[in-house]
MDTraj code that builds the backbone (N, CA, C; nanometers):
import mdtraj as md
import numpy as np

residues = "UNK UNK UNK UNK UNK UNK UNK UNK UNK UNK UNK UNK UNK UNK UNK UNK UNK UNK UNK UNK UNK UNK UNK UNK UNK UNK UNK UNK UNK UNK UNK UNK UNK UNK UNK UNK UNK UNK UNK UNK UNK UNK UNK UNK UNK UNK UNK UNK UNK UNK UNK UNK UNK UNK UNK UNK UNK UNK UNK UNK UNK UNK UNK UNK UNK UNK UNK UNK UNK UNK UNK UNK UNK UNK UNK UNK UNK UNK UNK UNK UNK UNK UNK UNK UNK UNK UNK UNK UNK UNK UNK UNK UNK UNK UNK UNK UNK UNK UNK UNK UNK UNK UNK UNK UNK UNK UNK UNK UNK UNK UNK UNK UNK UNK UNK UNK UNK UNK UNK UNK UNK UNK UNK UNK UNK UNK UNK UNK UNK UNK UNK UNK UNK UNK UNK UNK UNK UNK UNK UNK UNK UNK UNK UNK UNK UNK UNK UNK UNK UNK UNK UNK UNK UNK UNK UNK UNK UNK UNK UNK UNK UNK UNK UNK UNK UNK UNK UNK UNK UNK UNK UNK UNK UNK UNK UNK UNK UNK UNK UNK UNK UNK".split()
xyz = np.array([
    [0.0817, -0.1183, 0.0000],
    [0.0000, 0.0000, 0.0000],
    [0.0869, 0.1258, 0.0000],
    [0.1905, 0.0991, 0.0875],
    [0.3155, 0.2485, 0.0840],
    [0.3621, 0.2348, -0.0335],
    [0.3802, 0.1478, -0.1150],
    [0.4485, 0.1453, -0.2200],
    [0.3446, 0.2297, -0.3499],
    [0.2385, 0.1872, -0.3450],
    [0.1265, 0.2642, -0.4630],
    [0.1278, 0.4247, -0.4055],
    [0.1515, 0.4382, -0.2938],
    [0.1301, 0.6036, -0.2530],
    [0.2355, 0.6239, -0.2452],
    [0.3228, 0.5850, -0.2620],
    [0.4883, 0.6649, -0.2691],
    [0.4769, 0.7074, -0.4645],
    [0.4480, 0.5684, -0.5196],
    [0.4652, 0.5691, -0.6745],
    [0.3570, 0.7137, -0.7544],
    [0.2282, 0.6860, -0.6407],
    [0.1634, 0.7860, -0.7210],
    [0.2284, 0.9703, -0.6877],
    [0.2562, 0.9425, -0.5945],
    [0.3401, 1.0915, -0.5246],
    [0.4616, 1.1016, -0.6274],
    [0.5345, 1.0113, -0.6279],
    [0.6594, 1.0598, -0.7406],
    [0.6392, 1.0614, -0.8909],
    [0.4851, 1.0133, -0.9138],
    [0.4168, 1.0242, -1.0664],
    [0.3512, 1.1733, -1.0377],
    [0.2440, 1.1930, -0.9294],
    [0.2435, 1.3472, -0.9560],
    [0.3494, 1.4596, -0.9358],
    [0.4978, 1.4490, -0.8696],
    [0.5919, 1.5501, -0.8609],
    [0.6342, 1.5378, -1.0374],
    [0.6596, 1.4107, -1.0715],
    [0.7119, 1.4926, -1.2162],
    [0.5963, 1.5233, -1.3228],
    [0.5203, 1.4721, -1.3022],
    [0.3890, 1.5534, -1.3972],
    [0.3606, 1.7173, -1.3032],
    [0.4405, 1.7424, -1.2007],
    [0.3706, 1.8802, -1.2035],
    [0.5308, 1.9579, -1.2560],
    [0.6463, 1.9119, -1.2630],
    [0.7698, 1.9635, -1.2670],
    [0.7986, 1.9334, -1.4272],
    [0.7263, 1.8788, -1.4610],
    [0.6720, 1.8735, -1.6481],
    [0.6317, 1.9847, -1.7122],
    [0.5104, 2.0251, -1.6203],
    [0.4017, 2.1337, -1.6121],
    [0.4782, 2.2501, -1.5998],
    [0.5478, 2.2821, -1.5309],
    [0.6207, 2.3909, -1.4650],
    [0.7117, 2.4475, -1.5193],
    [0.7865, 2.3207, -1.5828],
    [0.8935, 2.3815, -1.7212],
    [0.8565, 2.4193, -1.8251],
    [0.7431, 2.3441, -1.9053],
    [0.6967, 2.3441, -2.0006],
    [0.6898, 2.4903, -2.0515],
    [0.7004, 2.5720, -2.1989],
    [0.6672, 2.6816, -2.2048],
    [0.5340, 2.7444, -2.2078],
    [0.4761, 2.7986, -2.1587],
    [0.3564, 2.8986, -2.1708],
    [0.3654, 3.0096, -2.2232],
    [0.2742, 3.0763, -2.2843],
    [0.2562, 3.2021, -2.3068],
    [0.2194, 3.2584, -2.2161],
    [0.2520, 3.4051, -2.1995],
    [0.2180, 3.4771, -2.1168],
    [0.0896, 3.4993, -2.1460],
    [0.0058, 3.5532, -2.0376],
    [-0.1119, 3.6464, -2.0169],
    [-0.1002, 3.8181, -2.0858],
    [-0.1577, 3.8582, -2.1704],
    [-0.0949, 3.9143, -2.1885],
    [-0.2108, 4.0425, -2.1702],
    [-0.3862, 4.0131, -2.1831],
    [-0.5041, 4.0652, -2.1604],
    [-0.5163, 4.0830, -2.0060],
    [-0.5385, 4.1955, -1.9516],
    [-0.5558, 4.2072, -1.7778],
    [-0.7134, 4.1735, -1.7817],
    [-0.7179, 4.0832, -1.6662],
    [-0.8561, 4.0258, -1.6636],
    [-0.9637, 4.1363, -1.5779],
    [-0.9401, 4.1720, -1.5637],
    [-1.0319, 4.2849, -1.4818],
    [-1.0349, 4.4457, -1.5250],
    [-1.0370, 4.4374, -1.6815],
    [-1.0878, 4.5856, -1.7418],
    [-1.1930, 4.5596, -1.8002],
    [-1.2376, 4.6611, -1.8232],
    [-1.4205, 4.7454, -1.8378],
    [-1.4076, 4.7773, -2.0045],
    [-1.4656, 4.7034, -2.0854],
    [-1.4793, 4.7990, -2.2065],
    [-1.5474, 4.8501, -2.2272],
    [-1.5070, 4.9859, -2.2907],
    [-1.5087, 5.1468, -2.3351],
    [-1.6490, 5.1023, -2.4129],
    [-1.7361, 5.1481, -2.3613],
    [-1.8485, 5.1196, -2.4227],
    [-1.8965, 5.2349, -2.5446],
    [-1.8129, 5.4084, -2.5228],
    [-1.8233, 5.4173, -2.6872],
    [-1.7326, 5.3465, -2.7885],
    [-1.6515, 5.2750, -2.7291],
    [-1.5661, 5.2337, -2.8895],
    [-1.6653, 5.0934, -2.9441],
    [-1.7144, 5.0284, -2.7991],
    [-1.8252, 4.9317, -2.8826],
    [-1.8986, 4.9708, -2.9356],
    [-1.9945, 5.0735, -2.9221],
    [-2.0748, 5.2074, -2.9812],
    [-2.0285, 5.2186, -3.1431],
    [-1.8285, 5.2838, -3.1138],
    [-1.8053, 5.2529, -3.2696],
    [-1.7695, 5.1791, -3.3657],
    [-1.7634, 5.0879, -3.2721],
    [-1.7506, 4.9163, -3.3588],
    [-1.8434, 4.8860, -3.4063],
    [-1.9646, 4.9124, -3.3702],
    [-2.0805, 4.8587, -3.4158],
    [-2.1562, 4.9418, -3.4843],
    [-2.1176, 5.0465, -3.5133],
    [-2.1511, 5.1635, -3.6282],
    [-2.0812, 5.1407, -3.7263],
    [-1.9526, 5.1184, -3.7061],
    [-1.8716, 5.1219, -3.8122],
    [-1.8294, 5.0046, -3.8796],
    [-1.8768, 4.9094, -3.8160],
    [-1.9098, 4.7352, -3.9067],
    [-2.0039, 4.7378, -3.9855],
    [-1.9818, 4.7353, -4.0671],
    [-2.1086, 4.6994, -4.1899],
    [-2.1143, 4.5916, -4.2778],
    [-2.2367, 4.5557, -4.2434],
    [-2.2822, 4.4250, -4.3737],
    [-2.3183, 4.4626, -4.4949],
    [-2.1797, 4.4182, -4.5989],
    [-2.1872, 4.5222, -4.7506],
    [-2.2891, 4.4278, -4.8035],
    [-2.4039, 4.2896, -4.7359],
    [-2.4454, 4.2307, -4.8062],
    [-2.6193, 4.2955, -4.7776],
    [-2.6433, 4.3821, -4.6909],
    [-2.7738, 4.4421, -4.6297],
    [-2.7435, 4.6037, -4.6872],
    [-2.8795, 4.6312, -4.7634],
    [-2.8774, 4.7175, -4.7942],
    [-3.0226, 4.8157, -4.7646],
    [-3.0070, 4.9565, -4.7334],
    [-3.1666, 5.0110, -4.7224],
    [-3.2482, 5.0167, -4.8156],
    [-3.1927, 5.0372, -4.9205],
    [-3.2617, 5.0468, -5.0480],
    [-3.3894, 4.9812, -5.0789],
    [-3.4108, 4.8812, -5.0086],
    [-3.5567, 4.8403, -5.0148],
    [-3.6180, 4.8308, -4.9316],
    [-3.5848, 4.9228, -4.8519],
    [-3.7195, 4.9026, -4.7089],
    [-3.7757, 5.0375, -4.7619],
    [-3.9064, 5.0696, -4.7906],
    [-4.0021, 5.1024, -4.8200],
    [-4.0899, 5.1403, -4.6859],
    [-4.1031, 5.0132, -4.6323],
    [-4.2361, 5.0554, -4.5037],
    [-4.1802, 4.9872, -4.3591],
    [-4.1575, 5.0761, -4.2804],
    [-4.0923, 5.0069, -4.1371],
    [-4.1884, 4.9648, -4.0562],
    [-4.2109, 4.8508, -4.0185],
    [-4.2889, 4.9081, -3.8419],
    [-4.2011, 4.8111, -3.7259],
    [-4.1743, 4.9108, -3.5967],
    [-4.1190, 4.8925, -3.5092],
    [-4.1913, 4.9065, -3.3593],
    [-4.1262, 4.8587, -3.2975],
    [-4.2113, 4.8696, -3.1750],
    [-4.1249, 4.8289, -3.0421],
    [-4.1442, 4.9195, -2.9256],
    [-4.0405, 4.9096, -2.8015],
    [-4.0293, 5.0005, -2.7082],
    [-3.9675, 5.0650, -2.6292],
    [-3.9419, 5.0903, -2.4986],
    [-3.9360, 5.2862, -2.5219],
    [-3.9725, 5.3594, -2.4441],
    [-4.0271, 5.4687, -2.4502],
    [-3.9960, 5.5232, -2.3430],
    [-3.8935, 5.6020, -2.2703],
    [-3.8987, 5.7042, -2.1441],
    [-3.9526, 5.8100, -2.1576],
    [-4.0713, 5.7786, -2.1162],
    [-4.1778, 5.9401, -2.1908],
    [-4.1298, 6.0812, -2.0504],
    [-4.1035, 6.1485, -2.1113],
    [-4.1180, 6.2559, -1.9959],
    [-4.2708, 6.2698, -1.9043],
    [-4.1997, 6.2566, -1.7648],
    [-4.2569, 6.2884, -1.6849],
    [-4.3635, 6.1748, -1.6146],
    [-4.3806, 6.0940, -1.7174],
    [-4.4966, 5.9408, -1.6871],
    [-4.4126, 5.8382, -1.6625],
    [-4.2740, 5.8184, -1.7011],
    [-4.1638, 5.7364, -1.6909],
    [-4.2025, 5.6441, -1.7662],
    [-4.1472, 5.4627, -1.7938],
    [-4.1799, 5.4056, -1.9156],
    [-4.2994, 5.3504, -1.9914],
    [-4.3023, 5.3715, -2.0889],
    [-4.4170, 5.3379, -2.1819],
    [-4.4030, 5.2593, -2.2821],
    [-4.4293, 5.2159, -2.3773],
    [-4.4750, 5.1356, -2.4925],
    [-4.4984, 5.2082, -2.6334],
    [-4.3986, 5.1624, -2.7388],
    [-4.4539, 5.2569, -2.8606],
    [-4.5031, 5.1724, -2.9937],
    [-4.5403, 5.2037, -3.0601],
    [-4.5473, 5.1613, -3.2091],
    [-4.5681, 5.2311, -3.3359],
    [-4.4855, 5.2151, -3.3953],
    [-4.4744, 5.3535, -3.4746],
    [-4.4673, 5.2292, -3.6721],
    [-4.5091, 5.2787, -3.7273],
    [-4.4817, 5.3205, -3.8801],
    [-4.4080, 5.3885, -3.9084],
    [-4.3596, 5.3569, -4.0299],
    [-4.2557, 5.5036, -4.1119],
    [-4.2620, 5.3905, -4.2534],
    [-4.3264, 5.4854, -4.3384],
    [-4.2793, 5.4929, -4.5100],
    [-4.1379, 5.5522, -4.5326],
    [-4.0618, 5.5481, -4.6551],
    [-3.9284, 5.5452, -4.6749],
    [-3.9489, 5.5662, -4.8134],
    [-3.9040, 5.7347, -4.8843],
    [-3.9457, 5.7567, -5.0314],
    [-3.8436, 5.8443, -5.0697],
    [-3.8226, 5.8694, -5.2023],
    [-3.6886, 5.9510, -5.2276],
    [-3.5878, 5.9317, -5.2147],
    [-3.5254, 5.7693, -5.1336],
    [-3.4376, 5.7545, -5.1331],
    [-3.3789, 5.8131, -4.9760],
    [-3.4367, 5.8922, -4.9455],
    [-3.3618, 5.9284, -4.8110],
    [-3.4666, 5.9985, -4.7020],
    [-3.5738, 6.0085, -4.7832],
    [-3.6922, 6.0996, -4.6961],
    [-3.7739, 5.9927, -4.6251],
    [-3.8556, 6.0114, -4.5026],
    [-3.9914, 5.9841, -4.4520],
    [-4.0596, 6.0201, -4.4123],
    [-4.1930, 5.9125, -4.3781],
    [-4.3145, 6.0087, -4.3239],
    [-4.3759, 5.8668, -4.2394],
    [-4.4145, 5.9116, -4.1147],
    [-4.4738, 5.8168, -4.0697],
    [-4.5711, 5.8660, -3.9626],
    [-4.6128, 5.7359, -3.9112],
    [-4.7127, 5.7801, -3.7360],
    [-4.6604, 5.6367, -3.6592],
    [-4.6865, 5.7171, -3.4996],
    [-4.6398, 5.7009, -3.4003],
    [-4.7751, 5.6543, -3.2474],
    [-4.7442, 5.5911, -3.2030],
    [-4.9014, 5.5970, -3.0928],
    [-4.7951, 5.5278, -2.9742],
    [-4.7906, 5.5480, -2.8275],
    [-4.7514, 5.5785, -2.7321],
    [-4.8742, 5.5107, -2.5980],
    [-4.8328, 5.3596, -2.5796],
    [-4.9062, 5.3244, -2.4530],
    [-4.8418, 5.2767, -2.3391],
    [-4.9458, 5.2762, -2.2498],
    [-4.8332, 5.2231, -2.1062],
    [-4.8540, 5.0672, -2.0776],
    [-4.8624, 4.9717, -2.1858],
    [-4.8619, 4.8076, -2.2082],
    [-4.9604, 4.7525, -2.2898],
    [-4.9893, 4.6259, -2.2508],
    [-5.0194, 4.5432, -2.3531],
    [-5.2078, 4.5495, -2.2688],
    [-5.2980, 4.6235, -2.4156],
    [-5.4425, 4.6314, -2.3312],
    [-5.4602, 4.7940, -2.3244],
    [-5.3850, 4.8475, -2.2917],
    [-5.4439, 4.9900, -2.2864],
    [-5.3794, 5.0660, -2.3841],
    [-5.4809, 5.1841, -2.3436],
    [-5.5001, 5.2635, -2.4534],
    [-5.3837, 5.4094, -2.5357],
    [-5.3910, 5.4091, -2.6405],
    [-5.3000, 5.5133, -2.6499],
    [-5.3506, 5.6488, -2.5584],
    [-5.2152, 5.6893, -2.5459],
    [-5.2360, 5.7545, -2.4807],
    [-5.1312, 5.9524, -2.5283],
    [-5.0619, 5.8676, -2.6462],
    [-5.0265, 6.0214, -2.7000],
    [-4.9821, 5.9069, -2.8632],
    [-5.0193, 6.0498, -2.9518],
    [-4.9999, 5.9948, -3.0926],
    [-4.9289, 6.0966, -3.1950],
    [-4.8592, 6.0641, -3.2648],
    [-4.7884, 6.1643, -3.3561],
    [-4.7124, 6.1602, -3.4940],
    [-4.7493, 6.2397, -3.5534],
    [-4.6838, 6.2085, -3.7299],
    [-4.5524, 6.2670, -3.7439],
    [-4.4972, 6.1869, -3.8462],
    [-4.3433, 6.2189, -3.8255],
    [-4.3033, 6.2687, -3.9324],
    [-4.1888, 6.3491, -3.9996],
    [-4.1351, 6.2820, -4.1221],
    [-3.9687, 6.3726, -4.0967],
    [-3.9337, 6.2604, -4.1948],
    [-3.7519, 6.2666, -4.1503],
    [-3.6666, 6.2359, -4.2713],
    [-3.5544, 6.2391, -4.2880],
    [-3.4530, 6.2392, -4.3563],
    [-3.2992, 6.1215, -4.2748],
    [-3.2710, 6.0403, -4.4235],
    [-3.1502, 5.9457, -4.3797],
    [-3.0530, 6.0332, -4.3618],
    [-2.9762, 6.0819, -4.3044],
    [-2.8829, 6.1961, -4.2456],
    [-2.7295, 6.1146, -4.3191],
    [-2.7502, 5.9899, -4.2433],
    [-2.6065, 5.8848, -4.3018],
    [-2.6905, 5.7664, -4.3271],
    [-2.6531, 5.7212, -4.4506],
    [-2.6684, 5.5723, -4.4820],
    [-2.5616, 5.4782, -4.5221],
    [-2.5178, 5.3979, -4.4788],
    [-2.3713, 5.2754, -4.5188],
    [-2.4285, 5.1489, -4.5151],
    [-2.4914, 5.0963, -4.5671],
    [-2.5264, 4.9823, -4.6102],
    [-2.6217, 4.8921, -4.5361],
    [-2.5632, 4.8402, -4.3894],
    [-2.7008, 4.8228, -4.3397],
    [-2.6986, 4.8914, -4.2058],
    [-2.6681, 5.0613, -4.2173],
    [-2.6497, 5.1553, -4.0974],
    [-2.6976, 5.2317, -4.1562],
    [-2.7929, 5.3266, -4.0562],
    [-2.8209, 5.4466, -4.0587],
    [-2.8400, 5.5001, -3.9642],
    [-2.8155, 5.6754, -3.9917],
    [-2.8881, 5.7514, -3.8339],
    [-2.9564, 5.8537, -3.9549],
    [-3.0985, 5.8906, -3.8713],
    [-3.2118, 5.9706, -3.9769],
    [-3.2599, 6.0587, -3.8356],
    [-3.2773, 6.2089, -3.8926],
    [-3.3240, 6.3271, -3.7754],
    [-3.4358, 6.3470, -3.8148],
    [-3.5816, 6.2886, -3.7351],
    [-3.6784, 6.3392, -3.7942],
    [-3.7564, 6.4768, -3.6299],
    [-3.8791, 6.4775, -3.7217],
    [-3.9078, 6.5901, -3.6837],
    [-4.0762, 6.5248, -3.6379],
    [-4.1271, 6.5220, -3.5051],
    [-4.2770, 6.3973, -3.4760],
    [-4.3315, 6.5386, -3.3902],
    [-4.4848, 6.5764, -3.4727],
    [-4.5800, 6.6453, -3.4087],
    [-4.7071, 6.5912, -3.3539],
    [-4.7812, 6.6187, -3.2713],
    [-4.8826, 6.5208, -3.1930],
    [-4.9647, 6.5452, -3.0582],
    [-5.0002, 6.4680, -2.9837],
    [-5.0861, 6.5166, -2.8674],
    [-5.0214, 6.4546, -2.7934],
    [-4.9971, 6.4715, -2.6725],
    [-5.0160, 6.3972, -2.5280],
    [-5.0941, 6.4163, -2.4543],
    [-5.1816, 6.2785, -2.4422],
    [-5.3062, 6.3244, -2.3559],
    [-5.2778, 6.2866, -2.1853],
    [-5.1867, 6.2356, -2.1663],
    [-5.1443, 6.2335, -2.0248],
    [-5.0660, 6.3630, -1.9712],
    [-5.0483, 6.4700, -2.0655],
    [-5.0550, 6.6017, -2.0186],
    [-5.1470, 6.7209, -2.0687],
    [-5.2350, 6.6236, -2.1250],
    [-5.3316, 6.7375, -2.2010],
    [-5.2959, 6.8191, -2.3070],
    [-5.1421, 6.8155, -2.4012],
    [-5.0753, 6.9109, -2.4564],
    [-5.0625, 6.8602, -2.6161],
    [-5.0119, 6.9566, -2.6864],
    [-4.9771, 6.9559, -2.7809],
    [-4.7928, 6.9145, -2.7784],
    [-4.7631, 6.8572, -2.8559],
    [-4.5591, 6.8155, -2.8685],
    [-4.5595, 6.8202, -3.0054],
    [-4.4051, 6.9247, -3.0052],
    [-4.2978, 6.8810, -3.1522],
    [-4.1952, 6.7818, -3.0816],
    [-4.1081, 6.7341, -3.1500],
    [-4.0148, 6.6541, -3.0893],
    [-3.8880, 6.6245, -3.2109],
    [-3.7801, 6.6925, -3.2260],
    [-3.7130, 6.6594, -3.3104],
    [-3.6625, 6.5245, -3.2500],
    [-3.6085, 6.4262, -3.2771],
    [-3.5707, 6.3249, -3.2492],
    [-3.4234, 6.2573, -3.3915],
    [-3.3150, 6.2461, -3.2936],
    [-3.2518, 6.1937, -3.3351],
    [-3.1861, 6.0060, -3.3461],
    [-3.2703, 5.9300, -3.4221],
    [-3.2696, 5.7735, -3.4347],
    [-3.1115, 5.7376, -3.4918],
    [-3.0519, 5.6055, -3.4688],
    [-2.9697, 5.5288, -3.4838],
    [-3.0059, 5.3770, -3.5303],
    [-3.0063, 5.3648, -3.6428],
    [-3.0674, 5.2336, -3.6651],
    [-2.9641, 5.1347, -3.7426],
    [-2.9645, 4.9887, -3.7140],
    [-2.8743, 4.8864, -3.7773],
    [-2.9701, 4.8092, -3.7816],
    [-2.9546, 4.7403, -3.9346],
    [-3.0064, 4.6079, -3.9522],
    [-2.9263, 4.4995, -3.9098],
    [-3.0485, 4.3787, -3.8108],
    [-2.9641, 4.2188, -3.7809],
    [-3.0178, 4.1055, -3.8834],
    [-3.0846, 4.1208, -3.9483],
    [-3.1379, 4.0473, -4.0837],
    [-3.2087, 4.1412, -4.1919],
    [-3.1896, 4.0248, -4.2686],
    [-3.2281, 4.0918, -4.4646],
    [-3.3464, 4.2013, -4.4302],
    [-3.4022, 4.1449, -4.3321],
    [-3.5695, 4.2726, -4.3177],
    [-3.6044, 4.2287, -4.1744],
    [-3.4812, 4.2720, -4.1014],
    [-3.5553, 4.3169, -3.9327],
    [-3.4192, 4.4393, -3.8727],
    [-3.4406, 4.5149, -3.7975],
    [-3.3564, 4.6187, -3.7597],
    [-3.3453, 4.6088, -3.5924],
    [-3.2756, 4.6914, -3.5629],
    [-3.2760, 4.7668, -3.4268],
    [-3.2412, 4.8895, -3.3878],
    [-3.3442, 4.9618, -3.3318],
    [-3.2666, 5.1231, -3.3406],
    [-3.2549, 5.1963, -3.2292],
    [-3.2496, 5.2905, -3.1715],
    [-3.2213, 5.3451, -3.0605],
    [-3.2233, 5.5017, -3.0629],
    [-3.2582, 5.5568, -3.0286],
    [-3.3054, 5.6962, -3.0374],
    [-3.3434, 5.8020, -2.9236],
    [-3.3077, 5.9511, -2.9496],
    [-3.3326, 6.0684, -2.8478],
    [-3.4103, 6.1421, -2.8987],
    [-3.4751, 6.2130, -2.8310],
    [-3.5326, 6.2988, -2.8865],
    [-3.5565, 6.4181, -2.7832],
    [-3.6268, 6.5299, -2.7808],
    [-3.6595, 6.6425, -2.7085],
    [-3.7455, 6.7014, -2.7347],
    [-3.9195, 6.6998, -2.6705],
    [-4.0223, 6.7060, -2.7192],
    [-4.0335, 6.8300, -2.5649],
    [-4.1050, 6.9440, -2.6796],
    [-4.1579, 7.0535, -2.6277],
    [-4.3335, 7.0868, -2.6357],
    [-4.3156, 7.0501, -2.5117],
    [-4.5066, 7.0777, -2.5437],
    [-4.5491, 7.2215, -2.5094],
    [-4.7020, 7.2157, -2.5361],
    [-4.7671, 7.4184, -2.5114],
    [-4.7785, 7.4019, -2.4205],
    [-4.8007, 7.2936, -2.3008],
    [-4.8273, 7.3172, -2.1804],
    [-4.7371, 7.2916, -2.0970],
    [-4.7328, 7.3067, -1.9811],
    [-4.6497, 7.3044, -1.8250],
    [-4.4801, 7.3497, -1.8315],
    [-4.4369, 7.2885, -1.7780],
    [-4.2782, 7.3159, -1.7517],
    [-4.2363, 7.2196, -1.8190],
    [-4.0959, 7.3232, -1.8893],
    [-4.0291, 7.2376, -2.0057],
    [-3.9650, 7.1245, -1.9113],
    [-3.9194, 7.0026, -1.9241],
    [-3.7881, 6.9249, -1.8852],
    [-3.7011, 6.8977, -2.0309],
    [-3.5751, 6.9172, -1.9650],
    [-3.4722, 6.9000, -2.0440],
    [-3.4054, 6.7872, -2.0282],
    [-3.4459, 6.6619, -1.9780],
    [-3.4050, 6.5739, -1.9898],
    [-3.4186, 6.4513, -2.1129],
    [-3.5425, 6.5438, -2.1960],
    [-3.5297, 6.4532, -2.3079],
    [-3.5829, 6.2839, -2.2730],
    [-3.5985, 6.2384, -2.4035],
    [-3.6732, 6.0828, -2.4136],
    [-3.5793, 6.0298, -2.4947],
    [-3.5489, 5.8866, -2.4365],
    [-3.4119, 5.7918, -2.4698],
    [-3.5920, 5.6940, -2.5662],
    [-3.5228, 5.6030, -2.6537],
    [-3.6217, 5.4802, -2.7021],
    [-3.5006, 5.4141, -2.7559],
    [-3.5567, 5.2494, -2.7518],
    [-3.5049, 5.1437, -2.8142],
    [-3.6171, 5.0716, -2.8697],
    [-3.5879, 4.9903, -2.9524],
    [-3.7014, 4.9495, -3.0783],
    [-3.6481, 4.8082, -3.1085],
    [-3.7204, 4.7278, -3.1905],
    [-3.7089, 4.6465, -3.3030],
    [-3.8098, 4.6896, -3.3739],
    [-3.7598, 4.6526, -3.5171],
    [-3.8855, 4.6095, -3.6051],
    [-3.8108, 4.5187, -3.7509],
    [-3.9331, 4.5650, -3.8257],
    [-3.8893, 4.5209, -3.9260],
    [-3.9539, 4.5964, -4.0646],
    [-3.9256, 4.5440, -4.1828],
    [-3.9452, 4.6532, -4.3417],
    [-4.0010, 4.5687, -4.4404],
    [-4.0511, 4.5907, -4.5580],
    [-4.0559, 4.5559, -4.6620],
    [-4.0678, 4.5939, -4.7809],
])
top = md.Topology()
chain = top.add_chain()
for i, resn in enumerate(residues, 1):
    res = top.add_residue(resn, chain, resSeq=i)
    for name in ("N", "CA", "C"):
        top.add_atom(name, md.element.get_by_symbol(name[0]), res)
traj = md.Trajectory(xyz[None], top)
């Protein structure tokens, strides 16, 4: 029995003194940094699929996440036609889930600002009601959109909507979306 536990002890000293010589590469990535989340920002703007193109999306509809001023999050669904090559026009309706009712609605129309193949960012311009403040809103809004298939997207967008009524906030409305075109 001393003899199998002596043998296996001097089988693991040179399998670890094997190990030990052996060459490795260094480490050469520090395991505990944070990536720079604008350069992923511009990695992922600036990757493009030369095989996705806008040129044929015609009619969008998207739908997703909404920090409405002042009501906090909501629900959107919006349309947009796509004509001229770089122009649009669409509508917009604004609820707080699945079952209820709109609750602010608005027509848009905008321009592709940059297009690269299956990237774009487009500045449109959305007029409309909010009836959870009783008001009238413009809202220029600036969108970021990438396609992840032949005809579905994802976009992400700011905007800064000034209504006739109450006190301005300047904190502006963040949205994220999917949809898709045809």
């Amino acid at each position: 029995m001393k003899t199998k536990i002596r043998s296996l002890l001097i089988l693991a000293a040179v399998g670890l003194a094997l190990i030990a010589t052996s060459p490795a590469p260094a480490q050469t990535t520090a395991t505990n940094t944070v990536p720079n989340f604008l350069t992923q920002v511009q990695a992922w703007a600036t990757t493009v699929n030369t095989n996705y193109d806008w040129s044929n999306a015609v009619l969008q509809v998207e739908s997703g996440y909404k920090q409405a001023t002042g009501v906090g999050a909501a629900s959107y669904i919006g349309v947009q036609y796509n004509f001229a090559n770089s122009w649009n026009v669409g509508v917009s309706g604004q609820f707080y889930g699945v079952g209820s009712a709109f609750n602010a609605v608005e027509v848009q129309g905008g321009f592709a600002l940059i297009k690269n193949h299956d990237f774009k960012v487009e500045g449109n311009l959305l007029a409309g009601y909010d009836n959870t403040r009783s008001a009238f809103v413009i809202e220029p809004e600036l969108k970021v959109v990438k396609m992840l298939t032949i005809n579905t997207y994802t976009a992400a967008g700011y905007s800064m909507p000034f209504f006739d009524k109450g006190k301005f906030d300047a904190s502006g409305q963040f949205k994220v979306c999917v949809g898709f075109f045809f």
